[in-house]
mmCIF entry with sequence, helices, sheets and N, C-alpha, C, O atoms, coordinates in Angstrom:
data_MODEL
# 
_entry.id   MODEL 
# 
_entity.id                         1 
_entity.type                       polymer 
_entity.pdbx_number_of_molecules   1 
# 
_entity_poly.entity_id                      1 
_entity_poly.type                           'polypeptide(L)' 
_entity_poly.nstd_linkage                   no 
_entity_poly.nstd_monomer                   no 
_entity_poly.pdbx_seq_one_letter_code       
;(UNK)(UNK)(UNK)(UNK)(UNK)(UNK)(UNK)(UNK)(UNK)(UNK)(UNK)(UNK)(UNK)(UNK)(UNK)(UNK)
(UNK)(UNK)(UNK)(UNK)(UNK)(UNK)(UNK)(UNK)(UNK)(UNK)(UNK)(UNK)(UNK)(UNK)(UNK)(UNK)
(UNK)(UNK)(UNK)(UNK)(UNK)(UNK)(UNK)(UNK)(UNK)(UNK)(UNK)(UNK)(UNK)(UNK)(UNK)(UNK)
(UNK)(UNK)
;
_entity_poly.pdbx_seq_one_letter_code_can   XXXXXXXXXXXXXXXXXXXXXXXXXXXXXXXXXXXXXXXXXXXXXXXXXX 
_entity_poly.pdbx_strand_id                 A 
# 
loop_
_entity_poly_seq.entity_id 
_entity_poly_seq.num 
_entity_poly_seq.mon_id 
_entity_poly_seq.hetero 
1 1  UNK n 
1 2  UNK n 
1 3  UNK n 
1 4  UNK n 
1 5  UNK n 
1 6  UNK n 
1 7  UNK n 
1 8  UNK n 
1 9  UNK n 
1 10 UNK n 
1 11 UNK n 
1 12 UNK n 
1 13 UNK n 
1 14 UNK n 
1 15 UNK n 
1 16 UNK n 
1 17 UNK n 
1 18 UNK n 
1 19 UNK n 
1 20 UNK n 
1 21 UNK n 
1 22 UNK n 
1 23 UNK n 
1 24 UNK n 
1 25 UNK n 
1 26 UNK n 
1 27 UNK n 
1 28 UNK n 
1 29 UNK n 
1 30 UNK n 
1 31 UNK n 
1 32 UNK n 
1 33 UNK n 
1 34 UNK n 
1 35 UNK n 
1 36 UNK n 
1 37 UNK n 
1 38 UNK n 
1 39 UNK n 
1 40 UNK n 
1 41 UNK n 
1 42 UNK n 
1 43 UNK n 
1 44 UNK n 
1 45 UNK n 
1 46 UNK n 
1 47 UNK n 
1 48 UNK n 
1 49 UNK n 
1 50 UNK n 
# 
_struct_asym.id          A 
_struct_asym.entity_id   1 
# 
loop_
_struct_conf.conf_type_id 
_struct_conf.id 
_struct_conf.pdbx_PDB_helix_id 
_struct_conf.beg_label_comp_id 
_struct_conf.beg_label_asym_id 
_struct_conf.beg_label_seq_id 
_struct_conf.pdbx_beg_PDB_ins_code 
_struct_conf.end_label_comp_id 
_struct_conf.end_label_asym_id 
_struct_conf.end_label_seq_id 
_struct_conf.pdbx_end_PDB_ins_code 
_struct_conf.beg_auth_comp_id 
_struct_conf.beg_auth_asym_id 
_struct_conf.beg_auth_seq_id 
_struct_conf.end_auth_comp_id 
_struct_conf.end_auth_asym_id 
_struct_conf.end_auth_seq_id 
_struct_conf.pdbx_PDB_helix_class 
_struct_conf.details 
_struct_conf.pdbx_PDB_helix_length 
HELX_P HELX_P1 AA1 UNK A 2  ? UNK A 5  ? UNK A 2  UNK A 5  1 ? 4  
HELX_P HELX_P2 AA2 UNK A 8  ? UNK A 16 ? UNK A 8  UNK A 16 1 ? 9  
HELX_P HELX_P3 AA3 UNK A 38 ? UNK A 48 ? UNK A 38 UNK A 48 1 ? 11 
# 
_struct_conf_type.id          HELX_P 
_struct_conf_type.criteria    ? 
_struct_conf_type.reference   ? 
# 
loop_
_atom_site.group_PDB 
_atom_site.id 
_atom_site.type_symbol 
_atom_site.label_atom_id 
_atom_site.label_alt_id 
_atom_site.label_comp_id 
_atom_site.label_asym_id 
_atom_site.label_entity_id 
_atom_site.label_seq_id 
_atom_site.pdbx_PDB_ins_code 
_atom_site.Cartn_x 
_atom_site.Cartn_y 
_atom_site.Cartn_z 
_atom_site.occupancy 
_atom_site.B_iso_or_equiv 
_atom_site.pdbx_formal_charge 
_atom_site.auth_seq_id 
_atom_site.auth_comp_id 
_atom_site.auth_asym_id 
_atom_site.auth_atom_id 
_atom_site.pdbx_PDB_model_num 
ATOM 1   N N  . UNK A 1 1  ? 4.970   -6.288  -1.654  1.00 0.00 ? 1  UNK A N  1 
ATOM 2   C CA . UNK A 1 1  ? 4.518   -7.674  -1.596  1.00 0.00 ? 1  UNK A CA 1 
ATOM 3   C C  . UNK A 1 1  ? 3.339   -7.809  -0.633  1.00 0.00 ? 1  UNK A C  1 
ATOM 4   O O  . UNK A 1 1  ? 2.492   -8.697  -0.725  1.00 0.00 ? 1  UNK A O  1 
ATOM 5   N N  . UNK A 1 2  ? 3.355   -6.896  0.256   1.00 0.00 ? 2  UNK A N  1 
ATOM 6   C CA . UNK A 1 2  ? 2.188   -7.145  1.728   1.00 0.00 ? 2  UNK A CA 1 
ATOM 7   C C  . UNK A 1 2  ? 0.976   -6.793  1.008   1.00 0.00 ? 2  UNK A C  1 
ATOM 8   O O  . UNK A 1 2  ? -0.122  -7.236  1.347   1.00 0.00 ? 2  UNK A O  1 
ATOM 9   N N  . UNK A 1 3  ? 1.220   -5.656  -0.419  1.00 0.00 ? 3  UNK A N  1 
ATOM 10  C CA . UNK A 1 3  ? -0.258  -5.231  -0.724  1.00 0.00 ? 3  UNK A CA 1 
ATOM 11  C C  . UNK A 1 3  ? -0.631  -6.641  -1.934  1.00 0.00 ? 3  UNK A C  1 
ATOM 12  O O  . UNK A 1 3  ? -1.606  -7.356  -1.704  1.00 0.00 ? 3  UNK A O  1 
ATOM 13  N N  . UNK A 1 4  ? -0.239  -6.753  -2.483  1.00 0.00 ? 4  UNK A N  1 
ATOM 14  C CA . UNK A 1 4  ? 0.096   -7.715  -3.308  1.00 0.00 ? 4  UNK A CA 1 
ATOM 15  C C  . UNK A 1 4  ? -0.513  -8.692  -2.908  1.00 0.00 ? 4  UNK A C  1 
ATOM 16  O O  . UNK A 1 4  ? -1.159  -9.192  -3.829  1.00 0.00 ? 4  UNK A O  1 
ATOM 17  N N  . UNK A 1 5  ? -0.654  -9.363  -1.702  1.00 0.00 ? 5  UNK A N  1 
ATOM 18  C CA . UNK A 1 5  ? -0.871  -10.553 -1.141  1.00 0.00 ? 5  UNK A CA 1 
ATOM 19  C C  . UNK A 1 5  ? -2.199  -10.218 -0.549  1.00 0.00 ? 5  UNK A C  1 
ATOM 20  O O  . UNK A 1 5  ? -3.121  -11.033 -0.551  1.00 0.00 ? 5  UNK A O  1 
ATOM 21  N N  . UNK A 1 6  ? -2.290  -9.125  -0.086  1.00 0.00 ? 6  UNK A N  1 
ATOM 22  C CA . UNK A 1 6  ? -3.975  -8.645  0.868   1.00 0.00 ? 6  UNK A CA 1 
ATOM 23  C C  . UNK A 1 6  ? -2.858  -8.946  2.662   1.00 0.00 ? 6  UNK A C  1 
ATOM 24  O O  . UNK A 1 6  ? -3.065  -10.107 3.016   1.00 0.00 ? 6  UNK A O  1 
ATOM 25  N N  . UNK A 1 7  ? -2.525  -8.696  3.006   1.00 0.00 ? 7  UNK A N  1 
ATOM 26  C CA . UNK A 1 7  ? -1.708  -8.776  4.197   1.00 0.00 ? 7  UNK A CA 1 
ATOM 27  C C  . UNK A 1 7  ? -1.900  -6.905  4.625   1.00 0.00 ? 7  UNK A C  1 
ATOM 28  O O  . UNK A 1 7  ? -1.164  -5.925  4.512   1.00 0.00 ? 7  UNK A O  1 
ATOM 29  N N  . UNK A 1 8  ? -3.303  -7.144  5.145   1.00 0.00 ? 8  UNK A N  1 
ATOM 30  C CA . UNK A 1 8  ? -3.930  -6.072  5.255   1.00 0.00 ? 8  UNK A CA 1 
ATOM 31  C C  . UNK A 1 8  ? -3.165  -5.385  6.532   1.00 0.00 ? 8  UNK A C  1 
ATOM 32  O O  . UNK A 1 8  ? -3.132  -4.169  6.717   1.00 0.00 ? 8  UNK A O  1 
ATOM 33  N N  . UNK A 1 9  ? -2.514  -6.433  7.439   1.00 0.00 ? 9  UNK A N  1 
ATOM 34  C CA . UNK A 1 9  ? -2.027  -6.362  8.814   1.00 0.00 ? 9  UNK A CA 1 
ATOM 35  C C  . UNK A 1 9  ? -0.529  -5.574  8.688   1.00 0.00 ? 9  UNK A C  1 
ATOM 36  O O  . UNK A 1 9  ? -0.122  -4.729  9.486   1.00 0.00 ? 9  UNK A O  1 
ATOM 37  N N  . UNK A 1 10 ? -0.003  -5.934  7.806   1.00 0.00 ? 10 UNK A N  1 
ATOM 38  C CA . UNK A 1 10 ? 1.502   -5.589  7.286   1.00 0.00 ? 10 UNK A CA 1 
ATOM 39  C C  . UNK A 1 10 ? 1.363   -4.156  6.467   1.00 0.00 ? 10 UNK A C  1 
ATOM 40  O O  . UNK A 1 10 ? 2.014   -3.150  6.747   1.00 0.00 ? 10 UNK A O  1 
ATOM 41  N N  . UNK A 1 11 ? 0.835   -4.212  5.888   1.00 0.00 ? 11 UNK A N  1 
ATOM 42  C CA . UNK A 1 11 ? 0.340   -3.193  5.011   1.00 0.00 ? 11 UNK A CA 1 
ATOM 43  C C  . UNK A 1 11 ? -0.076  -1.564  6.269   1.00 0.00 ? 11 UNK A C  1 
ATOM 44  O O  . UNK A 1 11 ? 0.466   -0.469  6.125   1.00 0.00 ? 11 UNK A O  1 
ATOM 45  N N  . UNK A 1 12 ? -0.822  -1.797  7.060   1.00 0.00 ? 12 UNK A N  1 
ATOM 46  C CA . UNK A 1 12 ? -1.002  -0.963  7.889   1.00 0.00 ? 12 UNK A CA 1 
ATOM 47  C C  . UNK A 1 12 ? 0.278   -0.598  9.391   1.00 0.00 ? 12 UNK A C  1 
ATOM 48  O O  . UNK A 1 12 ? 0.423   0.433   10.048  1.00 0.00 ? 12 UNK A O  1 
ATOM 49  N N  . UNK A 1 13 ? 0.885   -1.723  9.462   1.00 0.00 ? 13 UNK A N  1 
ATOM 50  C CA . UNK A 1 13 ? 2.352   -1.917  9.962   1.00 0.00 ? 13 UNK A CA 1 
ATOM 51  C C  . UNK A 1 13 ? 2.960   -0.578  9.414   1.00 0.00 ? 13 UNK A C  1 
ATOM 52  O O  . UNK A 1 13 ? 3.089   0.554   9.882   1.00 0.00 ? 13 UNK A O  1 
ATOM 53  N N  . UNK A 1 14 ? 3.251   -1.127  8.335   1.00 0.00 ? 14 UNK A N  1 
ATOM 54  C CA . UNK A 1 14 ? 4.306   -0.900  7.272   1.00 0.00 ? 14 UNK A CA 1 
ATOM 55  C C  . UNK A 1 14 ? 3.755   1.053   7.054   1.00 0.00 ? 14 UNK A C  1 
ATOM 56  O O  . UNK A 1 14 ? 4.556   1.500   6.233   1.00 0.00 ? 14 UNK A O  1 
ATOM 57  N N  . UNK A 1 15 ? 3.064   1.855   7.352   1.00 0.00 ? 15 UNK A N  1 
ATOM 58  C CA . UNK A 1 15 ? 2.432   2.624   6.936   1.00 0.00 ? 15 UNK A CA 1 
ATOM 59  C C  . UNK A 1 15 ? 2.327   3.608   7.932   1.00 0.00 ? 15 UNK A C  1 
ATOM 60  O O  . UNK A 1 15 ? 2.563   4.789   7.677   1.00 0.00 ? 15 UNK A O  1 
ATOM 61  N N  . UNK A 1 16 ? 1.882   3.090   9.416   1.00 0.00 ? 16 UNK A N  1 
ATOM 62  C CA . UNK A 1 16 ? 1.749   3.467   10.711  1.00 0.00 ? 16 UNK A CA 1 
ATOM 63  C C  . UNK A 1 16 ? 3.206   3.775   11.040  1.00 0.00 ? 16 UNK A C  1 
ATOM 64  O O  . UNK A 1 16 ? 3.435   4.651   11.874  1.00 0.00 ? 16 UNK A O  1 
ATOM 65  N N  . UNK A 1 17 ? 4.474   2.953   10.297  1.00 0.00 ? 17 UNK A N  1 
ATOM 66  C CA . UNK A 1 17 ? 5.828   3.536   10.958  1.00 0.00 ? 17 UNK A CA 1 
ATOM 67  C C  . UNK A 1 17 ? 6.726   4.353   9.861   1.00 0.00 ? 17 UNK A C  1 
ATOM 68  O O  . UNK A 1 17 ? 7.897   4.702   10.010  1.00 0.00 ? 17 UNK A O  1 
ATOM 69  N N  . UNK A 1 18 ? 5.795   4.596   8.597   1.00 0.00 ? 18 UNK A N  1 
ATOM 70  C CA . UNK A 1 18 ? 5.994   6.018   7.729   1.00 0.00 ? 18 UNK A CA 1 
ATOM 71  C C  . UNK A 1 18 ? 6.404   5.449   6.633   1.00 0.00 ? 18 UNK A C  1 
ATOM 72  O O  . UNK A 1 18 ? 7.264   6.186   6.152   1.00 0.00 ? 18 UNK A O  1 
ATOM 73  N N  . UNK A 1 19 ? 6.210   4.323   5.837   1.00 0.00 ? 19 UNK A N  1 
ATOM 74  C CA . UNK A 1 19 ? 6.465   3.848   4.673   1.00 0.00 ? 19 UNK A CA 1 
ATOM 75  C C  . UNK A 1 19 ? 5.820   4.826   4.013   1.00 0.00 ? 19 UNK A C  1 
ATOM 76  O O  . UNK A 1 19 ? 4.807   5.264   4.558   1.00 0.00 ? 19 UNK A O  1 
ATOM 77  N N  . UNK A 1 20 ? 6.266   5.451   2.594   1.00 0.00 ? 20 UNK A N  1 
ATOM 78  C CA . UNK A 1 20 ? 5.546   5.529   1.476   1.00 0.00 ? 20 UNK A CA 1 
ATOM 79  C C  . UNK A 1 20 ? 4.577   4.867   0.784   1.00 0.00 ? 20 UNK A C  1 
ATOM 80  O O  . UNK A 1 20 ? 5.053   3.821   0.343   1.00 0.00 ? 20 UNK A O  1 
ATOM 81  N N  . UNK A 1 21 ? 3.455   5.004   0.498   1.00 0.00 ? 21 UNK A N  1 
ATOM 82  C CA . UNK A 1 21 ? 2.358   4.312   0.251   1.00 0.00 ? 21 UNK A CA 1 
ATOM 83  C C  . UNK A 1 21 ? 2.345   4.985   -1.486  1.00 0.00 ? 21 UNK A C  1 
ATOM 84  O O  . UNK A 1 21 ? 1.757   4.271   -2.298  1.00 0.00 ? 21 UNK A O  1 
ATOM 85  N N  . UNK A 1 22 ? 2.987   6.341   -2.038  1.00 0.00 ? 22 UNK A N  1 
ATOM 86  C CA . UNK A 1 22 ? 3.406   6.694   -3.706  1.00 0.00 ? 22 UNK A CA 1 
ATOM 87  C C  . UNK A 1 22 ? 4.198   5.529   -3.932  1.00 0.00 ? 22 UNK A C  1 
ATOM 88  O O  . UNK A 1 22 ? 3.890   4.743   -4.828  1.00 0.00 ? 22 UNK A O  1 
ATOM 89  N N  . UNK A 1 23 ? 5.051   5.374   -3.302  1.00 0.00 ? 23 UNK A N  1 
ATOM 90  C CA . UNK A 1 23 ? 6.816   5.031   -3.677  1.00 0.00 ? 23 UNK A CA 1 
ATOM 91  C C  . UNK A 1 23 ? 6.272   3.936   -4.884  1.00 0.00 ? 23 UNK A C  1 
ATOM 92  O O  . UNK A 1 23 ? 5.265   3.229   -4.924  1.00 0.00 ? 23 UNK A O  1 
ATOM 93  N N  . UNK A 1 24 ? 7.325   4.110   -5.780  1.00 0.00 ? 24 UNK A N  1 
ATOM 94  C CA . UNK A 1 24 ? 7.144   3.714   -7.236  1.00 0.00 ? 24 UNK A CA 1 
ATOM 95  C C  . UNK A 1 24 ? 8.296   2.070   -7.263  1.00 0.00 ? 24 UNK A C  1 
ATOM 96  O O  . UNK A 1 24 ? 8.996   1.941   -6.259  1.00 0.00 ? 24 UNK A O  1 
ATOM 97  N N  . UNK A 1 25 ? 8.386   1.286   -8.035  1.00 0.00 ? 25 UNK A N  1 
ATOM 98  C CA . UNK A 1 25 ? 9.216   0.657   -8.301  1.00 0.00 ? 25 UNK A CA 1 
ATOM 99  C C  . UNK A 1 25 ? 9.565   0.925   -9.711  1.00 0.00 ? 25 UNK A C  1 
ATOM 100 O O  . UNK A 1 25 ? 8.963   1.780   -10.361 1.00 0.00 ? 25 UNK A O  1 
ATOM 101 N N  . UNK A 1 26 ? 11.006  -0.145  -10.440 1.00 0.00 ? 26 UNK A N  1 
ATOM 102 C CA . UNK A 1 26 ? 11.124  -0.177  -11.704 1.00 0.00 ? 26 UNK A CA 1 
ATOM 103 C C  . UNK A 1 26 ? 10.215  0.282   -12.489 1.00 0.00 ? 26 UNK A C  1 
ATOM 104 O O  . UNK A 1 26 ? 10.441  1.342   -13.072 1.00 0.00 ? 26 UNK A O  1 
ATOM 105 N N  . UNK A 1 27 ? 9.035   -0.373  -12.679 1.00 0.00 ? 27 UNK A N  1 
ATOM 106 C CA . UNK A 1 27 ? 7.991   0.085   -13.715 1.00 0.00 ? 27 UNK A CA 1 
ATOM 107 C C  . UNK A 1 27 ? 6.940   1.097   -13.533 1.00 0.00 ? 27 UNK A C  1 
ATOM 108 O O  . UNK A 1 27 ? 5.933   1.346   -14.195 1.00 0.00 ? 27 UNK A O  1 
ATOM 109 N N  . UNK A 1 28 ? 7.370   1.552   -12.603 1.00 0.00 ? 28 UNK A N  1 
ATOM 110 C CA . UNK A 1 28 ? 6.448   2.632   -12.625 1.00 0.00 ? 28 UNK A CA 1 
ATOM 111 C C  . UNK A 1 28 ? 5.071   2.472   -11.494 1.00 0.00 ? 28 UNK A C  1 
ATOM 112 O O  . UNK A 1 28 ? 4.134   3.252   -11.323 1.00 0.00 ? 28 UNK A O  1 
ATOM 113 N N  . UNK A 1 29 ? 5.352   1.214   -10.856 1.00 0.00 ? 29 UNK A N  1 
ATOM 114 C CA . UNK A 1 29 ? 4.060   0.935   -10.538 1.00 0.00 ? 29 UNK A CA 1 
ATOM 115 C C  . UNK A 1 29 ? 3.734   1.070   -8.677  1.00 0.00 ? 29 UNK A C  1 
ATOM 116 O O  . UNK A 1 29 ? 4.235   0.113   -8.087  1.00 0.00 ? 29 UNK A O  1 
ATOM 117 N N  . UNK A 1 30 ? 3.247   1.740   -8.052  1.00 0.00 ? 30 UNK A N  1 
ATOM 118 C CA . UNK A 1 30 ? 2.792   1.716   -6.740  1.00 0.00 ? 30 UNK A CA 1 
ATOM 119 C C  . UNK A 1 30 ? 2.353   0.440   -6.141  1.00 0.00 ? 30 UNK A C  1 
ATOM 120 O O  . UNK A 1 30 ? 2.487   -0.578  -6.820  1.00 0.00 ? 30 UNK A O  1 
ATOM 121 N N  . UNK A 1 31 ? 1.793   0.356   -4.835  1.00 0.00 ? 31 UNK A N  1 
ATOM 122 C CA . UNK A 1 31 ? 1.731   -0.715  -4.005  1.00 0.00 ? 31 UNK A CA 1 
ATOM 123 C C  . UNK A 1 31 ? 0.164   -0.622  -4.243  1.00 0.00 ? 31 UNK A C  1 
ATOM 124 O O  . UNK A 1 31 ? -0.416  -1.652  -3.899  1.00 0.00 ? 31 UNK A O  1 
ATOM 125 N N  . UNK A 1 32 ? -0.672  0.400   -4.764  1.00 0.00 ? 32 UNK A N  1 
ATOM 126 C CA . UNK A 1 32 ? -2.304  0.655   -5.115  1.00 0.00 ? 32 UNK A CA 1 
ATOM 127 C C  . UNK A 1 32 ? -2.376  -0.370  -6.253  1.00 0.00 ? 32 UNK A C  1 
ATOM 128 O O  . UNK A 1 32 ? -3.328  -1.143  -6.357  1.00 0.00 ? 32 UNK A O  1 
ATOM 129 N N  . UNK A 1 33 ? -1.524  -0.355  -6.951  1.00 0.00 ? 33 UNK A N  1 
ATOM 130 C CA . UNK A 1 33 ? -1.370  -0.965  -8.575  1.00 0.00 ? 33 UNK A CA 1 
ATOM 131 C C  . UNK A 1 33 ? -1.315  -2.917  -8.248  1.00 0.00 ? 33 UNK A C  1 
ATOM 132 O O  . UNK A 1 33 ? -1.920  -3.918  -8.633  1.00 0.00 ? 33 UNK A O  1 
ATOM 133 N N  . UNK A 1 34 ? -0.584  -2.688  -7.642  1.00 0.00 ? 34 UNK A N  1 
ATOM 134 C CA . UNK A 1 34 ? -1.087  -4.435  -7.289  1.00 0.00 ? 34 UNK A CA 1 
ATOM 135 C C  . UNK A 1 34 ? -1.732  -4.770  -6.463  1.00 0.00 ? 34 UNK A C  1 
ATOM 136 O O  . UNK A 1 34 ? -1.575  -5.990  -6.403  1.00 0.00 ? 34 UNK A O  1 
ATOM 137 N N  . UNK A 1 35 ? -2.585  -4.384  -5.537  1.00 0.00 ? 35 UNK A N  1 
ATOM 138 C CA . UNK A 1 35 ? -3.293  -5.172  -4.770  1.00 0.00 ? 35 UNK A CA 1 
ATOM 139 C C  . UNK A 1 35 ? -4.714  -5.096  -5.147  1.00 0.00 ? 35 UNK A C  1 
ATOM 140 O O  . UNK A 1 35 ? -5.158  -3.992  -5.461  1.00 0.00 ? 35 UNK A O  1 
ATOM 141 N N  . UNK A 1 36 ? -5.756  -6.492  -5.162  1.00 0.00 ? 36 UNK A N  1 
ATOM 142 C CA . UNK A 1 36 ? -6.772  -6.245  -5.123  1.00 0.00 ? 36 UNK A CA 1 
ATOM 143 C C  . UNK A 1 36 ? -8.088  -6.003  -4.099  1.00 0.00 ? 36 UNK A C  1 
ATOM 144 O O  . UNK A 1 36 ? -9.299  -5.806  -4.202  1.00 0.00 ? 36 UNK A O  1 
ATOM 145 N N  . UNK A 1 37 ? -7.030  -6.149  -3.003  1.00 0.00 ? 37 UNK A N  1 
ATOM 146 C CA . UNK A 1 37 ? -7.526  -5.911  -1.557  1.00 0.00 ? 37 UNK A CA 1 
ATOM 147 C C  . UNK A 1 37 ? -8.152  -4.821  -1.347  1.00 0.00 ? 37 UNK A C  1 
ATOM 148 O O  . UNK A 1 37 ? -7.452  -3.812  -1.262  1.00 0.00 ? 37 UNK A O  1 
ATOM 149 N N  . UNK A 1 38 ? -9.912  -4.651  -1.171  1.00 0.00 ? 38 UNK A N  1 
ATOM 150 C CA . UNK A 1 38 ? -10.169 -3.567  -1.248  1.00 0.00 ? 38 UNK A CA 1 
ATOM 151 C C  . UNK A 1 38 ? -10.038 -2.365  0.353   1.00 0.00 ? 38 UNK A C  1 
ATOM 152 O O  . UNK A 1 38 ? -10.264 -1.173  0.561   1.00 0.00 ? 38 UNK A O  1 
ATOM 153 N N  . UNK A 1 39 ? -9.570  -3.498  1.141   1.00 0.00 ? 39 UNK A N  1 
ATOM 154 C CA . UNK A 1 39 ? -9.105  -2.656  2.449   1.00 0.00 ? 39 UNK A CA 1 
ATOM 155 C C  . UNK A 1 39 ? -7.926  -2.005  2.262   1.00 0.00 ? 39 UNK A C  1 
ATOM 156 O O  . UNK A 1 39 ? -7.809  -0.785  2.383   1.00 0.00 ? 39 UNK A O  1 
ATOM 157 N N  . UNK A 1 40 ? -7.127  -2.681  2.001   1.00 0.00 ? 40 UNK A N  1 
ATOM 158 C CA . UNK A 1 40 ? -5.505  -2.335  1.419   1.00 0.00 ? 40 UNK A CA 1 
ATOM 159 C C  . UNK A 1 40 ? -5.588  -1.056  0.739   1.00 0.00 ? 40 UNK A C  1 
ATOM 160 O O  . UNK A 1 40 ? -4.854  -0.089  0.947   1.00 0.00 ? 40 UNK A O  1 
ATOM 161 N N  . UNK A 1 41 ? -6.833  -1.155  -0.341  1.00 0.00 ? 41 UNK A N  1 
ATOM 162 C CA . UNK A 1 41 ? -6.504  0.237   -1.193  1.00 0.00 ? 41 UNK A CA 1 
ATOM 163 C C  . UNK A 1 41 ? -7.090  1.144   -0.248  1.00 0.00 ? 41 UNK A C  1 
ATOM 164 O O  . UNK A 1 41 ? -6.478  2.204   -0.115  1.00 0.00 ? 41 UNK A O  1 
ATOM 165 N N  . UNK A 1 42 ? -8.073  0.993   0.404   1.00 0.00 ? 42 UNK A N  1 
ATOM 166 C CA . UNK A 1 42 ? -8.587  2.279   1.602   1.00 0.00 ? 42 UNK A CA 1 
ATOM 167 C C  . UNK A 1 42 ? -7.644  2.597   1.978   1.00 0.00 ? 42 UNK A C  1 
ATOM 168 O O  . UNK A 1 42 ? -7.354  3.783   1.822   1.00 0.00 ? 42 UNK A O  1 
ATOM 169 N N  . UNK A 1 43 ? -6.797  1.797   2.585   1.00 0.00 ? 43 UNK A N  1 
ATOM 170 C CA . UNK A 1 43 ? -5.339  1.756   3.673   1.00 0.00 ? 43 UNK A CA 1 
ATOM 171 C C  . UNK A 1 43 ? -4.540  3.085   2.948   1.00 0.00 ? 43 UNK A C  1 
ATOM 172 O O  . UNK A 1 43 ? -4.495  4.247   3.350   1.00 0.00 ? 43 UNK A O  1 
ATOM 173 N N  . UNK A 1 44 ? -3.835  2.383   1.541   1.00 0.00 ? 44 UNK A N  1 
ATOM 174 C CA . UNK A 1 44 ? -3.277  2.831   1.027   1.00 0.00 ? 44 UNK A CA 1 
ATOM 175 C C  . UNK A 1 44 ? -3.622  4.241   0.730   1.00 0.00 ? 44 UNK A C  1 
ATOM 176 O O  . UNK A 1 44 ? -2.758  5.107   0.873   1.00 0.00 ? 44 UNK A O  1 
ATOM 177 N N  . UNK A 1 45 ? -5.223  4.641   0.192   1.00 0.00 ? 45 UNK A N  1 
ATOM 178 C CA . UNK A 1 45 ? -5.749  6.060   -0.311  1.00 0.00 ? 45 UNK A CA 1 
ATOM 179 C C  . UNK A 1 45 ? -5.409  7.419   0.760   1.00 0.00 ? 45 UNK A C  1 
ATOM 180 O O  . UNK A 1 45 ? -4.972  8.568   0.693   1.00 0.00 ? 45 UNK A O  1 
ATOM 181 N N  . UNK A 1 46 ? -6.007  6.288   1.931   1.00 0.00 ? 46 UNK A N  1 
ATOM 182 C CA . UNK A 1 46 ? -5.863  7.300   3.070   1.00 0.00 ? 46 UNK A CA 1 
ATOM 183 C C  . UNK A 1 46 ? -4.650  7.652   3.572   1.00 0.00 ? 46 UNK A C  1 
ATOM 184 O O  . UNK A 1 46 ? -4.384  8.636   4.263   1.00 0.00 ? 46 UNK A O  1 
ATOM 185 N N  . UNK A 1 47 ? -4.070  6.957   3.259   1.00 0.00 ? 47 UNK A N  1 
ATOM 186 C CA . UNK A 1 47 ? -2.365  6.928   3.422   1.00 0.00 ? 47 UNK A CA 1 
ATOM 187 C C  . UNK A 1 47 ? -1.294  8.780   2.304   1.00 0.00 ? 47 UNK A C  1 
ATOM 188 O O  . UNK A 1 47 ? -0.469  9.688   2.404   1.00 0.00 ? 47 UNK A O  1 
ATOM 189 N N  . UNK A 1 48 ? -2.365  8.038   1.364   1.00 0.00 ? 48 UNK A N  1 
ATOM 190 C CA . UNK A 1 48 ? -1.751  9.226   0.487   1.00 0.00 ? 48 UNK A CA 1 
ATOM 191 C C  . UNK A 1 48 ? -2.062  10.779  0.524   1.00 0.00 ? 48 UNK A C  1 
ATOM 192 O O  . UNK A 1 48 ? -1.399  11.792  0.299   1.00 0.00 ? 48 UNK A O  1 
ATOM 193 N N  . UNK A 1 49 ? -3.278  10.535  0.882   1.00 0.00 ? 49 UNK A N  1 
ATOM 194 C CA . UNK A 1 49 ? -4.173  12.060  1.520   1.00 0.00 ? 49 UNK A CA 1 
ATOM 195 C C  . UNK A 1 49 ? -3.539  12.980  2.186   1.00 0.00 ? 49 UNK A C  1 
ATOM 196 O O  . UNK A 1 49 ? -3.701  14.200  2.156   1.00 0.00 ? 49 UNK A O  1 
ATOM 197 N N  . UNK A 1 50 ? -2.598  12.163  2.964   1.00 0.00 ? 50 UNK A N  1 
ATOM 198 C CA . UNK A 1 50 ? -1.894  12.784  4.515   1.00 0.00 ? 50 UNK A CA 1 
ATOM 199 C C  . UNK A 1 50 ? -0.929  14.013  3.807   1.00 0.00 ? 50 UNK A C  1 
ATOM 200 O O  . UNK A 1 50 ? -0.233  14.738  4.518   1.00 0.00 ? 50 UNK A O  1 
# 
């Protein structure tokens, strides 16, 4: 929901204390897949790199 929204602040929270930034839901879909936040997806890319 944090990427979802652009809650760029939560999103990097959420990430910095070892969330999964793959992790899938029901449909198949990542936290990259809904947001149009283009910081969020940096957040997120760099997140996945690691």
């Amino acid at each position: 929901m944090a990427s979802q929204n652009g809650y760029s602040d939560v999103v990097r929270l959420l990430l910095d204390s070892g969330a999964d930034p793959l992790i899938k839901d029901k449909q198949g879909r990542s936290a990259f897949y809904y947001t149009k936040d283009y910081n969020v997806k940096a957040m997120l890319t760099a997140h996945s790199n690691k």
